[in-house]
N, C-alpha and C positions, 0 to 999 in steps of 0.2 A: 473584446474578449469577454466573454461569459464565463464569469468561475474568476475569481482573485485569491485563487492559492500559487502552489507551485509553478502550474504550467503557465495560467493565466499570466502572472506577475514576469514571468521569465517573456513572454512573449512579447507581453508591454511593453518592457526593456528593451528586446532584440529590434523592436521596429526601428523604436526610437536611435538606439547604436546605430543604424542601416541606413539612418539619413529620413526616415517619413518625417515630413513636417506639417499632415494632416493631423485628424481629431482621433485620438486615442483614448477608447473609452473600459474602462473596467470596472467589470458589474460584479459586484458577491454579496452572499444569499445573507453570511453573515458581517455582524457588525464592527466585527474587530479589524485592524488592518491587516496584509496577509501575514502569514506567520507560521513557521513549522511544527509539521505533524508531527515527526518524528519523537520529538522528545517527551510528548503527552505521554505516551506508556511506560517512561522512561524517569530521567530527570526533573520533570512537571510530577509526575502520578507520586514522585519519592518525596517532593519538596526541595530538591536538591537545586531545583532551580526556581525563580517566579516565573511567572508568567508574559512576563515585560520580554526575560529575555529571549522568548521563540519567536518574538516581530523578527522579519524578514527587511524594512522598509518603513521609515517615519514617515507621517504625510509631509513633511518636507521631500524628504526624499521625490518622491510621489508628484509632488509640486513642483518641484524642480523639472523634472520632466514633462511636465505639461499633458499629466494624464488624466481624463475626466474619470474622477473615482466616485463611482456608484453603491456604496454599502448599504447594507441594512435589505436590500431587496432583492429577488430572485428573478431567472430569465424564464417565463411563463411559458411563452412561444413564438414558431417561428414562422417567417411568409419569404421562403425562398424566391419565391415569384415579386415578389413586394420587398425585397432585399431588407423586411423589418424584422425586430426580437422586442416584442413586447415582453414588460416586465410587470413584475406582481404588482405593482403598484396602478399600473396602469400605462404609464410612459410606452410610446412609440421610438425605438431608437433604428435609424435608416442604419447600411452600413455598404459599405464597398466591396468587402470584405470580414467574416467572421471566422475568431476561432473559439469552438466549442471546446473549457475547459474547466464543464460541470463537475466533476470529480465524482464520488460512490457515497452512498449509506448506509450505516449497517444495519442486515440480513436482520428483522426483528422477529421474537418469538409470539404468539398471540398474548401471553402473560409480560410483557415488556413493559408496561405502563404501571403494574405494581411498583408502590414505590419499594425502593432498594434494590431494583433492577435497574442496571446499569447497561448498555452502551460504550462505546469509547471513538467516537470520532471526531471529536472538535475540543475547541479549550474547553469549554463548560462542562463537556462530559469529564475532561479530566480533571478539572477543579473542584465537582461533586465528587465523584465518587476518593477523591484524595482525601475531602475531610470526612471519610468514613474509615478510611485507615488509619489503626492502632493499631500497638501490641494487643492479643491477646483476641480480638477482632476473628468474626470468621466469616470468610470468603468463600464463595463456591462461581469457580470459571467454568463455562459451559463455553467449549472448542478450546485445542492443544495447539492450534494455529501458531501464526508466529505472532498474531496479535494477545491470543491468550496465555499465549509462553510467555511475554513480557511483563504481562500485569501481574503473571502466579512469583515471576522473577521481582517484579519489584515490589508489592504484596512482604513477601517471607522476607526482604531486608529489613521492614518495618516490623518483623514479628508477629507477622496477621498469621493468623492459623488459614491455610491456601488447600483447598480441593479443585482438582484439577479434570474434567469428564469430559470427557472425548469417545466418542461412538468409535475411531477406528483401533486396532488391536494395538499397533505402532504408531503414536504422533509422527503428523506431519511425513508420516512416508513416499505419500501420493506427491510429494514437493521433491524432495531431498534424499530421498531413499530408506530403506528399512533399515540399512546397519548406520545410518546416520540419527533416522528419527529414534533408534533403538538406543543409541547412544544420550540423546536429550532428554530420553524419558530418565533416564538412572542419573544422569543431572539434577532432574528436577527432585526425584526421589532424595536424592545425597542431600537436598539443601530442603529437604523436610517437609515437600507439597505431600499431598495423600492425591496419587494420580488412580484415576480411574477410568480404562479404558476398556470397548468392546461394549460400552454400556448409552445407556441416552438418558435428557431428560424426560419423564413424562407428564408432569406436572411442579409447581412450585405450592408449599404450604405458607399462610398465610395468616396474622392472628394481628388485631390492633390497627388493622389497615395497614401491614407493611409485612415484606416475605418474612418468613421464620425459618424455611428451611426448602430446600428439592428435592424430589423424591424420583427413583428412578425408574427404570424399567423394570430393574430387576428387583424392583419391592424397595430398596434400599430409601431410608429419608436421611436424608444429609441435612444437618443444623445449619443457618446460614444468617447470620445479621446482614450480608449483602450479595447479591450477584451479580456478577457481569456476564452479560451472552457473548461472546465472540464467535461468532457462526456465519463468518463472511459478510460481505456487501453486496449492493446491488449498486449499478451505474446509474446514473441521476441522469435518464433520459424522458424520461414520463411526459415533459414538456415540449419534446418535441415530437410525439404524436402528432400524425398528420400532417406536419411537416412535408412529409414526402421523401425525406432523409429514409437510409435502411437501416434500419435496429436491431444488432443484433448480440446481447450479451455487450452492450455499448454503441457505441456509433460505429458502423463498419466504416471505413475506410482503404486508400490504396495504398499502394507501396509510399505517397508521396507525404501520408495522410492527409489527404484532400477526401472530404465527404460529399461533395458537389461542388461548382461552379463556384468561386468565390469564398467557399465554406470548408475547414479544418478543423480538423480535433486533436488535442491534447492533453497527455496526461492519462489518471484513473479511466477515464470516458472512454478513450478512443481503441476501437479493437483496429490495426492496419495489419495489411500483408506484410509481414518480414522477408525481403531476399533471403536473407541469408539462411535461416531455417524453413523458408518455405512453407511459414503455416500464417494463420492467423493470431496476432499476439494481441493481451491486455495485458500490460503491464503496472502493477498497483503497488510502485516503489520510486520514493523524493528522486532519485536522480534520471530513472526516467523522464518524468514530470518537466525536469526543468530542462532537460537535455529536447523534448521533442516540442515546447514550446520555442527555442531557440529556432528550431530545424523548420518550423511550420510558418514562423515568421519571416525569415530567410526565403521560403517557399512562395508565398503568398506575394512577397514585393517582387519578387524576377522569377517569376514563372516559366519562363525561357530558359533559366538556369537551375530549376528544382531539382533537388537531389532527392531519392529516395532514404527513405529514414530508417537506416540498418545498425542501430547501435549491438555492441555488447551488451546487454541488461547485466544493472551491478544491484546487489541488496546487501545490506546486512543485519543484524539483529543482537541484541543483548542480551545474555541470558543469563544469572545467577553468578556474573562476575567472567564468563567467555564472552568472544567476539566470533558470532558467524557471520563470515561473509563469503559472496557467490558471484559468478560470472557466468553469464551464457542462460540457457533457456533448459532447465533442468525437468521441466514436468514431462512426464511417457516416456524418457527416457529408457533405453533397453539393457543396459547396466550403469553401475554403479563400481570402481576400482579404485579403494585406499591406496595412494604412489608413495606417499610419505608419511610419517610418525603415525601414532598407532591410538585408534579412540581409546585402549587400556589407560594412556598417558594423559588424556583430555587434549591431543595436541595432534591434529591431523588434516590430510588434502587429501580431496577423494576428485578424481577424472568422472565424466558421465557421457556417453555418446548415446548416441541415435540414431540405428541403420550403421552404418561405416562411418559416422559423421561423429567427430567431436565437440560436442556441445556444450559444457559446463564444466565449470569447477569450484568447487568449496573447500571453502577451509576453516577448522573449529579451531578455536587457541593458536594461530600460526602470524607471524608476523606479516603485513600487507606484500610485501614484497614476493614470497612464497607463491601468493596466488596469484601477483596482478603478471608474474610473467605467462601465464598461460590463457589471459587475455588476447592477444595477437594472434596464438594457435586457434583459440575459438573462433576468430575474426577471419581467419582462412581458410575455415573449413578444413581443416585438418583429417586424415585419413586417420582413423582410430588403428588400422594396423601397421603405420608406418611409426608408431609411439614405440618405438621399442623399450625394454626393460631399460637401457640405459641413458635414454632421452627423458623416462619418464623420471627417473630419478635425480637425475646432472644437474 
């Protein structure tokens, strides 16, 4: 397994659950043992939690299992032909079988190496940039994403004075919809961020060798003791250039997530065919991660019995004291229809299809239950006009 986060660790397990009682090897880039993302923007970023508690797995754990753990070093490249993955260190590791489960990093701007520009995708980015939050502190988020929603959200609990830029007119609409991103921005506004949207950075100012402030396109300088860029990732495939693998916006794959002979991807990485929507999906959310390392694992040892890998995709997010969470495949989406309670009340489910097809659904402030029944409609493909008014409400 290349990559020892989410997918990686999930898959290491699945073997071993499955009966392998071959060499189980897991390689990651970093040092720590794996451990959840999730809570870095979150829990981690507030102090609410240490750091100790986002491990996933003791090297007990680990050992018990009898899995050869590789840290500290990265998977350099690959010789599909030579069944090797040489790693940064230099090591030659054979394999029988590989699952590619490099993950993403984030999208950097040419000014990113100033100090007080931040990042957010590993523990260390989130333990820096935590002991820069204070009261009184000022932040400027550059992207309304749901990664920069989170840090403006936990940020303002602390009292940090929160700017929040975002190039598109409505956050996150291109995801979730306009009367929903339209909904999050007056969120964020009620809980004191200074949102700015329709606008970009153009440059960061700078004084003492560390930022001072952003300044925009529109003239505007924003004051700034820190930034964080949230402007997307990119998938950590660079290394396997040449390879021979097809790359494309990740590692393409098939319905099975098989990338070649012998070779799977999981997690951040792997772009595969979805039946059930019929497109190409990446999916860049923990319960995918662990859910299609399980499936690739399962795949890889009875190949004769491989399933293709059609989940529901589930996310959720925290923001300002709401819980959004979401089912099904919401992006290009050709509407968007509130069924229940009213974003006026902070407390709503909004239906999303595509073509005739029912594809998603979200829910802001609403208890899990609300959403997760419409789970199983998304999973059948459901006829967006056989929903009538009183199915959609019942």
């Amino acid at each position: 397994m290349a990559g020892a986060s989410a997918a990686g660790l999930s898959a290491a397990e699945t073997v071993r659950r499955e009966g392998f009682a071959g060499t189980v090897t897991l390689v990651g880039q970093e040092r720590h043992l794996p451990y959840d993302r999730p809570p870095l923007s979150k829990q981690v970023l507030t102090g609410t939690w240490p750091a100790e508690r986002t491990a996933l797995r003791t090297a007990d754990d680990l050992k018990a299992l009898g899995i050869d753990l590789r840290l500290g070093t990265a998977a350099a490249a690959l010789s599909p032909t030579a069944r090797t993955v040489t790693l940064a260190d230099g090591t030659d590791l054979g394999y029988d079988a590989l699952i590619i489960a490099t993950g993403v990093s984030p999208r950097r701007l040419p000014w990113c190496g100033t100090p007080g520009v931040h990042v957010l995708r590993d523990l260390q980015d989130a333990l820096a940039l935590r002991q820069r939050l204070a009261a009184g502190r000022r932040l400027v988020v550059v992207g309304a994403g749901f990664l920069g929603s989170e840090v403006a959200s936990a940020a303002r609990s602390l009292d940090v004075d929160v700017t929040l830029v975002e190039p598109a007119a409505v956050p996150l609409a291109h995801a979730v919809g306009h009367q929903v991103g339209a909904h999050l921005a007056e969120v964020h506004r009620d809980h004191g961020v200074d949102l700015r949207l329709g606008t970009q950075v153009a440059d960061i100012a700078a004084g003492a060798g560390r930022v001072t402030g952003v300044r925009l396109t529109d003239g505007t300088l924003l004051p700034a003791d820190d930034v964080l860029v949230a402007v997307g990732s990119e998938p950590n495939t660079a290394w396997l250039r040449g390879s021979g693998l097809r790359l494309s916006d990740g590692v393409v794959c098939d319905a099975y997530s098989a990338a070649a002979p012998g070779v799977y991807a999981a997690g951040d990485v792997a772009r595969w065919h979805h039946p059930l929507f019929d497109t190409c999906l990446r999916v860049e959310h923990r319960t995918n991660a662990a859910e299609q390392g399980m499936a690739v694992a399962r795949n890889l040892l009875r190949p004769e019995q491989a399933k293709p890998f059609t989940p529901v995709p589930y996310f959720w997010s925290d923001q300002h004291g709401r819980k959004i969470q979401a089912y099904g495949h919401l992006r290009g989406h050709g509407e968007a229809r509130v069924v229940e309670g009213d974003p006026a009340d902070g407390r709503f489910l909004v239906l999303y299809r595509t073509g005739r097809t029912l594809t998603g659904a979200l829910a802001v402030g609403m208890p899990p239950k609300a959403l997760r029944r419409w789970r199983a409609a998304i999973a059948a493909g459901t006829d967006w006009h056989t929903l009538t008014t009183d199915s959609l409400v019942a």
